[in-house]
CHARMM-style PDB file with segment names, atoms N, HN, CA, C and O in Angstrom:
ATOM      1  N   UNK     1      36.603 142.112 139.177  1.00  0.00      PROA
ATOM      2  CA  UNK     1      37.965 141.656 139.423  1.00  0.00      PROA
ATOM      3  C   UNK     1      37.973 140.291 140.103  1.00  0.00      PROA
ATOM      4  O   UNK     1      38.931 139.587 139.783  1.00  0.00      PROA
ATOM      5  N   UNK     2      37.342 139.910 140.738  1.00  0.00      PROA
ATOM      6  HN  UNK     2      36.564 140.482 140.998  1.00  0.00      PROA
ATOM      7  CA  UNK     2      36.747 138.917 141.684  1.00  0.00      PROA
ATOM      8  C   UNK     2      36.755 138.038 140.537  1.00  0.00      PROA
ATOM      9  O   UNK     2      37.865 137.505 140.521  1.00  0.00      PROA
ATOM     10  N   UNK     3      36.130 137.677 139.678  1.00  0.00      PROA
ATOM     11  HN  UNK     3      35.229 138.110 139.691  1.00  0.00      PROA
ATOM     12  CA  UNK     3      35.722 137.206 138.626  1.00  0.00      PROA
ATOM     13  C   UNK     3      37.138 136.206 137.579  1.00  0.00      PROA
ATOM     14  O   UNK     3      37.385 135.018 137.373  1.00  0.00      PROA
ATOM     15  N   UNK     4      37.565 137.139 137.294  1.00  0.00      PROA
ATOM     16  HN  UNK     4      37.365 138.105 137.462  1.00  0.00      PROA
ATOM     17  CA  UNK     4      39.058 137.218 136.892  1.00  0.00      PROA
ATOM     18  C   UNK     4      39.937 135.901 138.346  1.00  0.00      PROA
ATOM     19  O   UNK     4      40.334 134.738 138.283  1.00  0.00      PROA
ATOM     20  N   UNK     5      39.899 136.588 139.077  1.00  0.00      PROA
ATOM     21  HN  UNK     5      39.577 137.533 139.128  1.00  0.00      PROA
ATOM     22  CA  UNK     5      40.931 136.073 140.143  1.00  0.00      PROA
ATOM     23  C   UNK     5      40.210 134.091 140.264  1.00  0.00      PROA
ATOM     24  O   UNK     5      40.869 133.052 140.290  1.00  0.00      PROA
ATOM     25  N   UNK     6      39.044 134.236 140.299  1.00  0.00      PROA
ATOM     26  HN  UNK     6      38.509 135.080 140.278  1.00  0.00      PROA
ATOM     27  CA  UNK     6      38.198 132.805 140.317  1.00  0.00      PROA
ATOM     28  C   UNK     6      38.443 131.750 139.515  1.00  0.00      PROA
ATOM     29  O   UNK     6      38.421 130.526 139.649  1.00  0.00      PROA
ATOM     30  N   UNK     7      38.736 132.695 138.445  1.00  0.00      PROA
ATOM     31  HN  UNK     7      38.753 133.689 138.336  1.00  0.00      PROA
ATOM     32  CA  UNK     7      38.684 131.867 137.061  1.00  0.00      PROA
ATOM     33  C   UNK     7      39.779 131.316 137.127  1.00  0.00      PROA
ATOM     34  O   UNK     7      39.921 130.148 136.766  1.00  0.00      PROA
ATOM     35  N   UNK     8      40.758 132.043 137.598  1.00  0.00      PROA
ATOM     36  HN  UNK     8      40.642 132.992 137.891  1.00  0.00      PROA
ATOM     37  CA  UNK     8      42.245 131.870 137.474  1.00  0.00      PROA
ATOM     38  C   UNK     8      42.818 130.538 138.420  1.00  0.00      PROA
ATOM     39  O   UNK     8      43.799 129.819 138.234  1.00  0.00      PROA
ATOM     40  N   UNK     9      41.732 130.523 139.563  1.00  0.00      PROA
ATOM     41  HN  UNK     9      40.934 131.107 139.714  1.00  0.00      PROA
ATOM     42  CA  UNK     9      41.963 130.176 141.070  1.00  0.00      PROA
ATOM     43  C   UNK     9      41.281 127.951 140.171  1.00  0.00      PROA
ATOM     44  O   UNK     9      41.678 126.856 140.571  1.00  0.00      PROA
ATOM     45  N   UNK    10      40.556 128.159 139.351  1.00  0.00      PROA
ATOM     46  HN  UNK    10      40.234 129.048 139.026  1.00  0.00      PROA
ATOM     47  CA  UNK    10      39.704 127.005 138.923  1.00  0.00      PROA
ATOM     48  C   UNK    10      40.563 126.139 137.786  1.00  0.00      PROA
ATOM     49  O   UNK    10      40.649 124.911 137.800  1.00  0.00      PROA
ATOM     50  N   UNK    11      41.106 126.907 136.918  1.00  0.00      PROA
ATOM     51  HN  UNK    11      41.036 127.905 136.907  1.00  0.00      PROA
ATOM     52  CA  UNK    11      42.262 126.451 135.841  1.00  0.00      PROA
ATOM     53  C   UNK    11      43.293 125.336 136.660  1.00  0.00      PROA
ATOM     54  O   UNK    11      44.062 125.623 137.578  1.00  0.00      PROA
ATOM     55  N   UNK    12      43.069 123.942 136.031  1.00  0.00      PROA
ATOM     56  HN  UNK    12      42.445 123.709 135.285  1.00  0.00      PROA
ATOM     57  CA  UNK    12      43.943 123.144 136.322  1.00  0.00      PROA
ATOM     58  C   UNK    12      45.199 123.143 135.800  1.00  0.00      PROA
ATOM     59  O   UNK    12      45.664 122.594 134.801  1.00  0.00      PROA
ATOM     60  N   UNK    13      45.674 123.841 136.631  1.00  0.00      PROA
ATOM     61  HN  UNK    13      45.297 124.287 137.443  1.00  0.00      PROA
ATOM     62  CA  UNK    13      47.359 124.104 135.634  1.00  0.00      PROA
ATOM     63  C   UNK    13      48.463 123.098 135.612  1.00  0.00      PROA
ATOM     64  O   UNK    13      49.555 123.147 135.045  1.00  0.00      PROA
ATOM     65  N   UNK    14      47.789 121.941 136.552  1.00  0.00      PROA
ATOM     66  HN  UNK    14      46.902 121.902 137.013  1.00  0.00      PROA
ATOM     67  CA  UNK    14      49.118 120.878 136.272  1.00  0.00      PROA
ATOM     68  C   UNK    14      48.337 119.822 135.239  1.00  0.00      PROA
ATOM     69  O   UNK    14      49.158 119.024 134.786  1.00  0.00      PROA
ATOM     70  N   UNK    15      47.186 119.624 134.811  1.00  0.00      PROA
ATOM     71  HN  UNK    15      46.519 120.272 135.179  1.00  0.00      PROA
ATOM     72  CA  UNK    15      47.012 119.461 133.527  1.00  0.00      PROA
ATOM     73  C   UNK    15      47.638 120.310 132.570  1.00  0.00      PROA
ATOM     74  O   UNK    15      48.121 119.629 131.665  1.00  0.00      PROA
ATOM     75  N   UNK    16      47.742 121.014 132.482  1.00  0.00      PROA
ATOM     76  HN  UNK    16      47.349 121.567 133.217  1.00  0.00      PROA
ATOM     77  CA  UNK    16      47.947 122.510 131.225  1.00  0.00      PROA
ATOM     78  C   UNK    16      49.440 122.091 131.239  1.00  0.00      PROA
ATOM     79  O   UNK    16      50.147 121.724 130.301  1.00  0.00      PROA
ATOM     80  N   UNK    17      49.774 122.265 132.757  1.00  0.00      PROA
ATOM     81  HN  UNK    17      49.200 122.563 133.519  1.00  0.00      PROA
ATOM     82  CA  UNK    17      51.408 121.507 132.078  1.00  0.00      PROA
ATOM     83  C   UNK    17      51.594 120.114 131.420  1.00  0.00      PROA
ATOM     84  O   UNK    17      52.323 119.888 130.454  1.00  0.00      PROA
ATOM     85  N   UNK    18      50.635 118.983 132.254  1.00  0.00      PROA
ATOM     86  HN  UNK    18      50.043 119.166 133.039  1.00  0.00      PROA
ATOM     87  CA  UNK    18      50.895 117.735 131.690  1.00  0.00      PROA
ATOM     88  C   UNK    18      50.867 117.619 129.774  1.00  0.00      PROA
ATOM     89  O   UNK    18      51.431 116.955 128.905  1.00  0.00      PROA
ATOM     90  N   UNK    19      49.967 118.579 129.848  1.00  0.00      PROA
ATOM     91  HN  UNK    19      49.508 119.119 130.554  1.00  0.00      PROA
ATOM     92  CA  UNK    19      49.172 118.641 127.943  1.00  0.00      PROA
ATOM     93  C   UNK    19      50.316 119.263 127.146  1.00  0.00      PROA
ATOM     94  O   UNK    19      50.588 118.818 126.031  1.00  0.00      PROA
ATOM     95  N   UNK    20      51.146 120.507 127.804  1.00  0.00      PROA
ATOM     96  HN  UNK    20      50.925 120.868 128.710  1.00  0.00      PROA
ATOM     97  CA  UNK    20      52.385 121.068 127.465  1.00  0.00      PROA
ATOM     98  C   UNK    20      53.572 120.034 127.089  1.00  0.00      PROA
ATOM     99  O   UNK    20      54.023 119.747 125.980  1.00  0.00      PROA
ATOM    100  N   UNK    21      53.968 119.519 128.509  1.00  0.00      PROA
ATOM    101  HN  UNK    21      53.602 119.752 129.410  1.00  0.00      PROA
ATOM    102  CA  UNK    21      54.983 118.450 128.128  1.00  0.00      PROA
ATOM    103  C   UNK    21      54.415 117.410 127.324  1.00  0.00      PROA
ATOM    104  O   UNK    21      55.307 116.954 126.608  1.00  0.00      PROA
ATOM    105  N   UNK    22      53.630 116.999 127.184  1.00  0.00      PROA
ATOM    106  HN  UNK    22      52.905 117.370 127.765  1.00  0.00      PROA
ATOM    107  CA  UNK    22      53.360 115.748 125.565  1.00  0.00      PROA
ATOM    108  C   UNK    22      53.963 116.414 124.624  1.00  0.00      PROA
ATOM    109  O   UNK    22      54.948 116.155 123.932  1.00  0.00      PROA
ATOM    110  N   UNK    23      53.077 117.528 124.693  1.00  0.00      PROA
ATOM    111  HN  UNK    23      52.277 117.739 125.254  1.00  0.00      PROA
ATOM    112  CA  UNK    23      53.143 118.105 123.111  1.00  0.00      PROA
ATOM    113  C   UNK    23      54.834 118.421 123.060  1.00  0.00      PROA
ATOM    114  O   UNK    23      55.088 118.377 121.857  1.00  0.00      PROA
ATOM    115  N   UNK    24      55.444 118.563 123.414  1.00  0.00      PROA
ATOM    116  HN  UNK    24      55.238 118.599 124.391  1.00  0.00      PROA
ATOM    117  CA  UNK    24      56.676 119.123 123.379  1.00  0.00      PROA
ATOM    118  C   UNK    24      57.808 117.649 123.104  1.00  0.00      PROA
ATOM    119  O   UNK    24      58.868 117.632 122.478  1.00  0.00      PROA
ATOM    120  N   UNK    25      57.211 116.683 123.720  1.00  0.00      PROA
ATOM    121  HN  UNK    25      56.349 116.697 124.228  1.00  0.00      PROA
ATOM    122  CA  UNK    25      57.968 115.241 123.645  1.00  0.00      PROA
ATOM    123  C   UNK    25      57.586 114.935 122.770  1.00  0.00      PROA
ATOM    124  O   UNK    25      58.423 114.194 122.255  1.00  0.00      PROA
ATOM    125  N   UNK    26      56.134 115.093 121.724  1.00  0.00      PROA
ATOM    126  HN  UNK    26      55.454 115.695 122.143  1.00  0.00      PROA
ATOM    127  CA  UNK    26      55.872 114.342 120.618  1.00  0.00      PROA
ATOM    128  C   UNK    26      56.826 115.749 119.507  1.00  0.00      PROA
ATOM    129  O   UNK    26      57.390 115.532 118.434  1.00  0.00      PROA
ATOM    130  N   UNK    27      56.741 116.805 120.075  1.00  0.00      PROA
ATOM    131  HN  UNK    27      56.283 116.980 120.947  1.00  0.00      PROA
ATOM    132  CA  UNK    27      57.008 117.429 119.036  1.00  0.00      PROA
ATOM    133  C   UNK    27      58.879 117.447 118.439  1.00  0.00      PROA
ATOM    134  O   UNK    27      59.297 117.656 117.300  1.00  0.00      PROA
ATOM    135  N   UNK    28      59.682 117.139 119.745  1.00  0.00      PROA
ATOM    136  HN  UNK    28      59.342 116.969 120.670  1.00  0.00      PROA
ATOM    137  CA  UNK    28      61.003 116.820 119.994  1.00  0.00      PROA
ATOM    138  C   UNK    28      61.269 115.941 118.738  1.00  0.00      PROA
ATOM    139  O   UNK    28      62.033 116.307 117.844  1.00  0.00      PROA
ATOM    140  N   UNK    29      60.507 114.610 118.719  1.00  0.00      PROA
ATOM    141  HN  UNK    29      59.886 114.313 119.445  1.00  0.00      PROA
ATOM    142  CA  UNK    29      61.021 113.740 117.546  1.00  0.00      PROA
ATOM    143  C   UNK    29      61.300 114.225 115.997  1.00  0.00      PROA
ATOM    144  O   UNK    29      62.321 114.139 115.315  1.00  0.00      PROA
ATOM    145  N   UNK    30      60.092 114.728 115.725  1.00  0.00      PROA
ATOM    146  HN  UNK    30      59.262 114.798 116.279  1.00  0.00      PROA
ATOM    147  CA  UNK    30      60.539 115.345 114.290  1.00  0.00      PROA
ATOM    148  C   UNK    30      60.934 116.326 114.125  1.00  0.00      PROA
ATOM    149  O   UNK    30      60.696 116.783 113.007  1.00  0.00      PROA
ATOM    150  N   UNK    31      61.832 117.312 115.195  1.00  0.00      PROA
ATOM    151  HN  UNK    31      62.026 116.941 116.103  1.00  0.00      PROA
ATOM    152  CA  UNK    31      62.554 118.159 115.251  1.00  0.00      PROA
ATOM    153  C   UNK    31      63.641 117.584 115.162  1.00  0.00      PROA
ATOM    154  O   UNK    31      64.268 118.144 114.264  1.00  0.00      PROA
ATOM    155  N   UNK    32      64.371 116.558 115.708  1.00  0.00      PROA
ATOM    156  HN  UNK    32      63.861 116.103 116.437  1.00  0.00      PROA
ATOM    157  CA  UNK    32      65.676 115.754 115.546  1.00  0.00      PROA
ATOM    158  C   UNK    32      65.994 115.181 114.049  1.00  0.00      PROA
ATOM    159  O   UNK    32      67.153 115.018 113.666  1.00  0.00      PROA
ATOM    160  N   UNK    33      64.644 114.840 113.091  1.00  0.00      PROA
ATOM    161  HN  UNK    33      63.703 114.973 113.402  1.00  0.00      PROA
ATOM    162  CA  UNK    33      64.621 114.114 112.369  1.00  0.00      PROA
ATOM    163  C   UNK    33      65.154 115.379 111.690  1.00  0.00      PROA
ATOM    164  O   UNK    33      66.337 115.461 111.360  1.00  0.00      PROA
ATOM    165  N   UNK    34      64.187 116.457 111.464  1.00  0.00      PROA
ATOM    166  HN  UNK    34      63.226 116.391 111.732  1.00  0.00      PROA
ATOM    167  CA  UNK    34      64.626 117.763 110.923  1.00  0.00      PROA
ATOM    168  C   UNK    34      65.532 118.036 111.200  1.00  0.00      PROA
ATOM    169  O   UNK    34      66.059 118.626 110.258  1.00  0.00      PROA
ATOM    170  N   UNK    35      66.106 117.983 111.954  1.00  0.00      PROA
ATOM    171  HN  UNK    35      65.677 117.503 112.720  1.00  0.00      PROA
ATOM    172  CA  UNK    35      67.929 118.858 112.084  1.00  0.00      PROA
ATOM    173  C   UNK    35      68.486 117.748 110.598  1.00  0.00      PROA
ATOM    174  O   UNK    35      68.604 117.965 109.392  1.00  0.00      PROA
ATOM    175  N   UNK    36      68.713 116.538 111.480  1.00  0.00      PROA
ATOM    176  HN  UNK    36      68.617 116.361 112.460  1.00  0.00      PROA
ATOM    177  CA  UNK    36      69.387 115.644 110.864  1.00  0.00      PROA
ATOM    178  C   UNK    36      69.361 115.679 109.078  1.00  0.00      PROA
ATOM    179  O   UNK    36      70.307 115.782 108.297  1.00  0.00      PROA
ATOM    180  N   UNK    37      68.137 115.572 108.857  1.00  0.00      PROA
ATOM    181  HN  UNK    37      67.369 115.488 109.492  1.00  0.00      PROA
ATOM    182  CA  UNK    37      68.206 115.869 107.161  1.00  0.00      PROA
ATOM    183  C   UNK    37      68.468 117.134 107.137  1.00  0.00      PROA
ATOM    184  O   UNK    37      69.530 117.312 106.541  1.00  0.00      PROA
ATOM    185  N   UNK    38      67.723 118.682 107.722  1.00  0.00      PROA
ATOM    186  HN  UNK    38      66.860 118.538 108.206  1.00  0.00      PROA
ATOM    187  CA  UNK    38      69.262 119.547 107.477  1.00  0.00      PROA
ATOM    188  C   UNK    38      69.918 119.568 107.457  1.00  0.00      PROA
ATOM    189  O   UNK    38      70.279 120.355 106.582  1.00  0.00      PROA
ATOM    190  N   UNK    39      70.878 119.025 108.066  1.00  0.00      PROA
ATOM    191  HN  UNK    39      70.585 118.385 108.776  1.00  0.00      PROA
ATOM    192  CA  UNK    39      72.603 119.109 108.153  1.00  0.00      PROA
ATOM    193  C   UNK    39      73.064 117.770 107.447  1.00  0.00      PROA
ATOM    194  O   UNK    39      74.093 117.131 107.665  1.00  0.00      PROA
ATOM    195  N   UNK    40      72.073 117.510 106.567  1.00  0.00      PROA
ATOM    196  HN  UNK    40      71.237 118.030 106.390  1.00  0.00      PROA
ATOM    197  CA  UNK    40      72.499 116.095 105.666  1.00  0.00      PROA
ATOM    198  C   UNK    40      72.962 114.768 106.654  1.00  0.00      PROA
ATOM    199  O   UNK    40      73.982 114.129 106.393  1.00  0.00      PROA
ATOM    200  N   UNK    41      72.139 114.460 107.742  1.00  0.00      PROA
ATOM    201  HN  UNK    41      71.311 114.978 107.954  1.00  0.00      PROA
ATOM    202  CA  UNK    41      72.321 113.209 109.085  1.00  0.00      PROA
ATOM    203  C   UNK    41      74.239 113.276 109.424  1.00  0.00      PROA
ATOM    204  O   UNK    41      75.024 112.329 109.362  1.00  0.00      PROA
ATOM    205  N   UNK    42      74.596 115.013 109.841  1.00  0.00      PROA
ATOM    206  HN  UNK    42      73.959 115.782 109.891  1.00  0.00      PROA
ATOM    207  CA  UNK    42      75.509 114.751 110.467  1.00  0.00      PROA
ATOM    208  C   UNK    42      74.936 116.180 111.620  1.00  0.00      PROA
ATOM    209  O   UNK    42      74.166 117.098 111.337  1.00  0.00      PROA
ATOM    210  N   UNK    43      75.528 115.950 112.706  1.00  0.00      PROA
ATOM    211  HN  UNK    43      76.154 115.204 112.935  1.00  0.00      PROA
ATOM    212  CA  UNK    43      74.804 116.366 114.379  1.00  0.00      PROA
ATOM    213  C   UNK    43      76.454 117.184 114.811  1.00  0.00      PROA
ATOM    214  OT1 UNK    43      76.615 117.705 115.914  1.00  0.00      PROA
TER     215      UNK     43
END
């Protein structure tokens, strides 16, 4: 259990977030682009 808890205690999690929010800001753009030609570029 010790083991577990260490591992957990070593994980840089405000990297893990920094790597999260990119991906989510790069992924935002061609989600907008996608709406827009769904709904034929009206919002």
């Amino acid at each position: 259990m010790d083991a577990i808890a260490n591992t957990l205690g070593n994980i840089h999690w405000e990297v893990i977030f920094q790597l999260v929010s990119v991906a989510l800001i790069m992924l935002a753009g061609p989600a907008v682009i996608f709406v827009l030609a769904f709904r034929n570029g009206d919002l």
